[in-house]
C-alpha positions as CSV (number, residue, x, y, z in Angstrom):
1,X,-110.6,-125.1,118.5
2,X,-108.3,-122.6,119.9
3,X,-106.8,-119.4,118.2
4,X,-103.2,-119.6,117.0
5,X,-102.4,-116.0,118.2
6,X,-103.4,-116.3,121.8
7,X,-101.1,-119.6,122.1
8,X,-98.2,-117.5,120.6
9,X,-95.4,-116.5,122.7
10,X,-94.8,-112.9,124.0
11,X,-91.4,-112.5,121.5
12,X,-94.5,-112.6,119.3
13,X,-96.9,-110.7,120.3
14,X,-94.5,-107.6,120.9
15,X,-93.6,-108.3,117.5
16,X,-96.9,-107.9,116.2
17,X,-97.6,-104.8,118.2
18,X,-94.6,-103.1,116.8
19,X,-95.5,-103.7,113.3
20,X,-99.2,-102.1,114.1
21,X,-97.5,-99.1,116.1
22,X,-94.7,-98.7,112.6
23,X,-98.2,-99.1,110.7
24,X,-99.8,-96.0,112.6
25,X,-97.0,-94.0,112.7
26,X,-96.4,-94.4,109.1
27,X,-99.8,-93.5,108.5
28,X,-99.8,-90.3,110.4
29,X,-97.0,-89.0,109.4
30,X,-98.2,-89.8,105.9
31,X,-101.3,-88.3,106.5
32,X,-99.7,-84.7,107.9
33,X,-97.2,-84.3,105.0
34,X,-99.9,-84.9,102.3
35,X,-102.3,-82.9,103.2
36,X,-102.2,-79.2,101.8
37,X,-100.7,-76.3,103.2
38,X,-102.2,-73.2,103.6
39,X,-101.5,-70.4,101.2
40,X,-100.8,-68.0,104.0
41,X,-98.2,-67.4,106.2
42,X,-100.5,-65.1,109.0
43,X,-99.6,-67.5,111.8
44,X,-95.4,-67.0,111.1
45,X,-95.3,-63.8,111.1
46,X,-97.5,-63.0,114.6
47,X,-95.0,-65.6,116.0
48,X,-92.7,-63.7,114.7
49,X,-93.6,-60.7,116.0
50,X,-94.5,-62.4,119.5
51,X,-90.5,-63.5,119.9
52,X,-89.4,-60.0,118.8
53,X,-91.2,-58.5,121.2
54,X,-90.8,-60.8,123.9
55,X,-89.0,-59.5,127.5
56,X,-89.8,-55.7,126.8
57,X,-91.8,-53.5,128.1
58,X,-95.4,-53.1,126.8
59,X,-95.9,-50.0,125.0
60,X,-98.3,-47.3,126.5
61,X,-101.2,-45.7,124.7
């Protein structure tokens, strides 16, 4: 007895292997957007302040 999907063609088997990879993605990017988002925004505004200050001179104490 021999198993049907390692006598199937390679059209086939890609096929398979995209549908699993769509199946992850889909999953991931499910699982990102659902979960919750912090409250603050800390982490925005020291970026924010990174980029502003980005290129000048640092500032002496």
């Amino acid at each position: 007895m021999s198993n049907s999907f390692h006598n199937a063609d390679k059209g086939t088997h890609r096929r398979v292997m995209l549908v699993g990879l769509m199946f992850c993605a889909a999953f991931v990017a499910f699982s990102f957007f659902a979960r919750e988002q912090p409250e603050n925004n800390y982490v925005l505004q020291k970026a924010d302040r990174l980029v502003q200050t980005a290129g000048s001179p640092p500032l002496a104490n």
